[in-house]
Structure formats: C-alpha cells, structure tokens
C-alpha positions in Angstrom: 265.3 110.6 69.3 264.5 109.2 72.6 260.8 109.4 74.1 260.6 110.5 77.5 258.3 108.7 79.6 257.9 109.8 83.3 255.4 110.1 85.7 252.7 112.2 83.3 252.1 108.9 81.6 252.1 106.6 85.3 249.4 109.4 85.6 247.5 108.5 82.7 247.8 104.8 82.8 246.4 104.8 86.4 243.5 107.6 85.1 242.3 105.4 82.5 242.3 102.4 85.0 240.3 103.9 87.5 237.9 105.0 84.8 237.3 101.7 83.1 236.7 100.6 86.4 234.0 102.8 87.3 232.5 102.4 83.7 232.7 98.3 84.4 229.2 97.0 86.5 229.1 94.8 89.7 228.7 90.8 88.8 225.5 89.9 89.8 225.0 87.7 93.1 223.6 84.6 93.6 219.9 85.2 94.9 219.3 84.2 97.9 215.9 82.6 99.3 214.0 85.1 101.8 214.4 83.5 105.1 210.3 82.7 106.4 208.9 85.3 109.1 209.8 84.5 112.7 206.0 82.9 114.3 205.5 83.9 117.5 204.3 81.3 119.6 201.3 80.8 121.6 201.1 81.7 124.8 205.0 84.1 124.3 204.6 87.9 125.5 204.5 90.3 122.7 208.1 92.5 122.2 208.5 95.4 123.7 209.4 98.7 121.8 213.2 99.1 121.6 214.2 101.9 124.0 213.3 105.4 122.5 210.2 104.2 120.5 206.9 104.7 121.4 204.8 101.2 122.0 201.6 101.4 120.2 198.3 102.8 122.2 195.7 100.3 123.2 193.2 102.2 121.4 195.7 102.0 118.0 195.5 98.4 117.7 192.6 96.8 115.5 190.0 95.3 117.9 186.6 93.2 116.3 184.1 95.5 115.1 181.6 95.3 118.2 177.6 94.6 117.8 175.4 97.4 117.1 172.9 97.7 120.3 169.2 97.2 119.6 167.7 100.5 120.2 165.8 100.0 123.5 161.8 101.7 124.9 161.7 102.9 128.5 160.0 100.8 130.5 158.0 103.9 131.6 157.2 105.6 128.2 153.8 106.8 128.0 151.6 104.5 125.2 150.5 105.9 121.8 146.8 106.0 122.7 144.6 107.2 125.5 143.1 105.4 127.9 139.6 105.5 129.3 138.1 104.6 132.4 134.7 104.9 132.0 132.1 104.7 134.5 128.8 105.9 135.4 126.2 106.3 138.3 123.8 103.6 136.9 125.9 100.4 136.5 125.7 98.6 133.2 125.3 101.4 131.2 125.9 100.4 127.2 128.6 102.6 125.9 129.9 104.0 122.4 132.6 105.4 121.2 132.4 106.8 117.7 129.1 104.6 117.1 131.1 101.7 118.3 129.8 99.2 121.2 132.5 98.7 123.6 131.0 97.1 126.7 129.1 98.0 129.5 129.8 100.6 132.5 131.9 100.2 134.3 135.1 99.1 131.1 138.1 100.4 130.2 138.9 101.3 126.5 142.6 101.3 125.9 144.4 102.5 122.8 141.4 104.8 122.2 143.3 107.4 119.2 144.2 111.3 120.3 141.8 113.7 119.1 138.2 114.4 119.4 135.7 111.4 120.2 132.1 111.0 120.4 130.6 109.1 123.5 126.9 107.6 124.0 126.0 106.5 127.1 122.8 104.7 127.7 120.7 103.5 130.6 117.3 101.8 130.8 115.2 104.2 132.6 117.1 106.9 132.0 117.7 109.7 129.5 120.4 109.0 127.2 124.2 110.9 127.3 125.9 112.3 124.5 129.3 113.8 124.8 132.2 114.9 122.8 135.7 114.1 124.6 138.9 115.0 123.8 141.5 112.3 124.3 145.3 112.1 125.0 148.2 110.0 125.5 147.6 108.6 128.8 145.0 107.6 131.2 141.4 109.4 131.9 138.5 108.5 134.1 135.1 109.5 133.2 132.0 109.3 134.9 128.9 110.0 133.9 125.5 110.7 136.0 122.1 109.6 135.3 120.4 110.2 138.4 122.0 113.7 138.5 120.3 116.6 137.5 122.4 119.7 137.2 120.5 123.6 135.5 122.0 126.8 136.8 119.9 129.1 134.3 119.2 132.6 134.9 118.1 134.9 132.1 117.0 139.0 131.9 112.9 139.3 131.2 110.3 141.8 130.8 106.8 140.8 131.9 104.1 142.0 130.0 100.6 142.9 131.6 97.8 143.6 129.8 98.4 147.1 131.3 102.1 148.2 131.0 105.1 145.8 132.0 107.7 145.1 134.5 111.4 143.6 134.4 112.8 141.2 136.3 115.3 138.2 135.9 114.0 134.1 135.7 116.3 131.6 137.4 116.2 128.2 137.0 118.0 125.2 139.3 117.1 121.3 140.1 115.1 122.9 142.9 112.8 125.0 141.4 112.2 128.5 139.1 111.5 131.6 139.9 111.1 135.1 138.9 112.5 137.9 140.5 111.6 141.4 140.3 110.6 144.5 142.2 106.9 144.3 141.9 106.1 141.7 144.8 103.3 141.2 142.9 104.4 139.5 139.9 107.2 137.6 141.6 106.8 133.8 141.9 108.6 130.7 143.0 107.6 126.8 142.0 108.9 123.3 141.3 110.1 122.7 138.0 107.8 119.5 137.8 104.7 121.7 138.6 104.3 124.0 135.3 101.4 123.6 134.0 102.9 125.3 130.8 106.2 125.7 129.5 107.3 126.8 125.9 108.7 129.5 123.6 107.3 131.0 120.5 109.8 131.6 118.8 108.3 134.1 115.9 106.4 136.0 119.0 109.7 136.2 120.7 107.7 135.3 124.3 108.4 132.7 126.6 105.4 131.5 128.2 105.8 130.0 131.6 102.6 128.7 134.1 103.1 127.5 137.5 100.3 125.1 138.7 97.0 126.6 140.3 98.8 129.6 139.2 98.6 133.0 136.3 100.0 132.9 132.7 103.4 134.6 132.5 104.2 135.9 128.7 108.1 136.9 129.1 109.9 138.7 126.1 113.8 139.7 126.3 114.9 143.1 127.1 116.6 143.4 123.7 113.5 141.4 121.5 116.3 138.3 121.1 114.9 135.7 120.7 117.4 133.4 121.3 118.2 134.2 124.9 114.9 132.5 125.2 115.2 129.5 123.2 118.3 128.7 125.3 116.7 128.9 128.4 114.0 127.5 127.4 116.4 124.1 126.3 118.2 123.7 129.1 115.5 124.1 131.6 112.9 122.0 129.9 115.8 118.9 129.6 116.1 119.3 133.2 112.5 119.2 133.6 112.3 115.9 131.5 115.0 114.2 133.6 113.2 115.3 137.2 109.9 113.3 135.7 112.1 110.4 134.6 113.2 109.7 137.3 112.1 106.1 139.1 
C-alpha cells in the first residue's frame, strides 16, 4: 500500500520548524564596554533644546544655596530705657534715683528702666524734693525749682465767735492768705510769713490761724471733716517753710 505524502505533511514539517525556532533563545552577544560621557569643555556654549522641547527655566536649575542675612536694627529705633535730662533752678543740686547718687544738676541718666521711679533732689539752702516719676522709652527733661514757691489752696470754713458764727472760704497763694466772707468784719488779708499762729487740732476739728498784730481765728469745716483741714493746713504751712528759707 502506498503512503501518500502531499502538501499536509510540507505543512507540518514547516509548522514544527517554525516552532522549534521560536522555542530556541537568541545567542548571547559579546558585551560591549560603555563608551565614557562626552566632557564638555571649558569655555563651549551649553546645547540647545532640540526643536519642540522646552529648554530648562533659569529658576529650574540648581544655583548655591545663598547666605542667610544677619537680621539688621534701624538705625532710628527708639532704645530700651528712658532717658532723663534732669535739671533744676539751683545748679549742682545732688540727685537720686531710687536711693541711688547719679551726679549733680544739671546730668543726664540714660537707660533709666520703664516704670515708676523715685527722685530726690537736694540743694544746700534749700528744702529738699521728692518725686515719683513715671518713665518711658525715650527722652524726658525734668526740671525742678527750688527758689519756686507754688500754693493755690482754698478751703470752705465757718468762723466761730464767742457769740454765734459766720462762713466764709480761706485762700491761700505765694502771696498771701485770706479769708473771705460776708461779714466785713471778720474778713482779713496777710502775708503768709506774718502769722503769728498757724496749726490744726486735729481731735477739735479747728484750724487756728493768727495774723500778726492781729485776732485769733478758730475755723471748723462746714461738714465737722477734719481732714479738709489737715490738708490745707499741709500744703500751706510747706509753703510757709520755703518763703522763710529762702536766702
């Protein structure tokens, strides 16, 4: 019996081929060295972008990190402290600040702290000043007067007579005292240096006031407070003390 072999089994033979080919792996090749990176050299413009890429931004491209700046003080900023310029009537008058020394009038205290600050001021002949100042960034001039003598005091009294009483109102300046009131009688004027007496009993509630060559006045206050009097009685009496110690 005679096989028959046509073009089915060309087919196959070629199939097979093909497939034995496909299953069989490339040879490897030879490796090759990697050729070195091109070096630019000095001095050679950079490439350009080929045509329809975008060349790198200036701002893209690492640059050295730069130097923080030191932070800087205007040249104008006010300082910390306060500063005082202190001077006074009477030159070479001693000075404290918070029980300190800190020179003679007239000095200037810098870097004096903000806040609330005591100040003695003292002059030979004179009555001494105390002060409480309040201080602040910045510069302040103070003077202070010896030979000054400033009273605007002006108090509400009754007068009492041995018969009755009257009221009237007591004023009080460098110049003089007084007593106002509508009984002409009663009403007197003199120099603050020329009272022959001058004090305040406190428990009696009376200020007693005597011009020279002059009658006893016994003043009480309209409401029996004593310590309108007392007040008046202060401020007029330092003024008093700084008219006599005078040179």
């Amino acid at each position: 019996m005679t096989i028959s072999v046509g073009r089915n089994f060309s087919c196959a033979i070629l199939l097979c081929a093909g497939v034995a080919g496909c299953n069989q792996k490339p040879a490897p090749s030879k490796s090759a060295t990697p050729a070195p990176a091109a070096v630019r050299p000095s001095g050679a413009a950079p490439k350009t972008a080929p045509a329809g890429e975008k060349a790198a931004s200036p701002s893209a491209r690492a640059t050295p990190r730069s130097r923080a700046a030191a932070p800087t003080t205007p040249a104008d900023a006010p300082p910390a402290g306060g500063l005082l310029r202190i001077d006074s009537d009477v030159p070479g008058a001693s000075v404290f600040i918070d029980r300190q020394y800190v020179g003679v009038t007239p000095l200037t205290a810098p870097n004096v702290s903000p806040g609330t600050h005591q100040l003695n001021i003292s002059a030979q002949g004179y009555s001494g000043i105390a002060e409480s100042v309040d201080v602040e960034p910045g510069p302040r001039t103070l003077l202070f007067r010896f030979k000054e003598v400033r009273l605007e005091a002006a108090i509400d009294v009754v007068h009492k007579h041995r018969f009755g009483s009257c009221s009237g109102r007591l004023i009080a300046t460098p110049q003089g005292i007084r007593y106002d009131t509508t009984d002409a009688n009663d009403a007197f004027t003199a120099p603050l240096t020329g009272l022959e007496r001058f004090d305040v009993d406190y428990l009696a509630k009376t200020l007693h006031v005597k011009p020279a060559q002059g009658r006893q006045y016994d003043f009480t206050d309209p409401d029996g407070n004593a310590d309108h009097l007392f007040v008046f009685h202060r401020d007029v009496d330092a003024a008093r003390k700084k008219l006599s110690e005078k040179p």
